[in-house]
N, C-alpha and C positions, 0 to 999 in steps of 0.2 A: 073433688077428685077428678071429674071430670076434665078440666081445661089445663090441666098438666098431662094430659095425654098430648096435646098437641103444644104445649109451653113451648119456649123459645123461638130462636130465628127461622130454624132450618128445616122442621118435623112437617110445616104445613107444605112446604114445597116437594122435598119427598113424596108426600102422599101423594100432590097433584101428580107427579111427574112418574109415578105407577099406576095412574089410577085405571089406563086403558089397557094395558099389556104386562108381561115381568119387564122386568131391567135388568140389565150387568150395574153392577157396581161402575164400571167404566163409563156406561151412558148417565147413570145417575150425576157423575162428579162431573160429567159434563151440560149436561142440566141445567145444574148448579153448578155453576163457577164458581162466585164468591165462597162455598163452602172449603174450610181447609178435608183433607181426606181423614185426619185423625176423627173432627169432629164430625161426620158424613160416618164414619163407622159407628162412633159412640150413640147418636140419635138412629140410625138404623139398628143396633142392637135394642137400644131403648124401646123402638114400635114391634119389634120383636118380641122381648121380653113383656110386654103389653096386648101381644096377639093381634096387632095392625096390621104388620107387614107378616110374609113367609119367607122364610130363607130357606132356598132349596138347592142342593150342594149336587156337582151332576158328577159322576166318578169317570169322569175324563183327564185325559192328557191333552194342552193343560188345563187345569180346574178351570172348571167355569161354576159359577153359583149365581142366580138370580134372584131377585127379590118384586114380590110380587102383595096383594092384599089380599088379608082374608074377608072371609064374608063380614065381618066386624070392622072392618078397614072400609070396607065398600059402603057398609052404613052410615061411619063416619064419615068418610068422602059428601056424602048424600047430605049429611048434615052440615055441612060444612060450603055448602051451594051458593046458598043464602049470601054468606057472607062474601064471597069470589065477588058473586055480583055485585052486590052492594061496593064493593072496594074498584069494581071495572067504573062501575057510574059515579064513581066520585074523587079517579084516580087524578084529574086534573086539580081540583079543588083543593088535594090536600098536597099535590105538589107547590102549587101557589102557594101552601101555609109556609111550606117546609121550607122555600127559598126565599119568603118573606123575614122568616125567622134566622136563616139563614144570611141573611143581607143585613139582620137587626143586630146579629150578635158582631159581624164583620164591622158595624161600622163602631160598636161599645170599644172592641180591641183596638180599632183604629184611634178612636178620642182620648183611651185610658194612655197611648204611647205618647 
């Protein structure tokens, strides 16, 4: 149960990327780039729906609403440290795998034509 709290591509970014302040929704997709905005609402509903994130609606013209974590969010955040780090100190190494593997499959395509 656990690690479907934070499953897929986008849920851990999100987190980081509220972890110090709320967000607009606007700063978020900006963020996150790669994220499509469809998917960016479906996984913020989801940390929602899960009591990660708060969505707080402000009765303005016009709407604004922010998203921000709950103290549950914050723990998770905390828990989730570790592993930041770990991926900061080894972010070269597995780049190296990834365009090795990358270069492997480029050359299979290349031989199989």
């Amino acid at each position: 149960m656990g690690i479907d709290v934070v499953g897929g591509k986008w849920k851990v970014l999100i987190l980081w990327a509220v972890h110090d302040r709320p967000r607009r929704f606007g700063e978020l997709r900006r963020m996150v780039p790669e994220v499509s905005e469809k998917v960016l609402i479906q996984q913020l509903r989801e940390l929602e729906k899960d009591e990660i994130v708060r969505r707080e609606a402000f009765g303005e013209v016009p709407p604004r609403v922010e998203y921000s974590l709950t103290d549950y969010g914050v723990a998770l955040n905390a828990a989730l440290a570790p592993l930041a780090r770990w991926g900061a100190e080894h972010k070269e190494r597995m780049q190296k795998i990834r365009d090795r593997e990358a270069e492997s499959v480029s050359c299979k395509v290349l031989s199989d034509t």
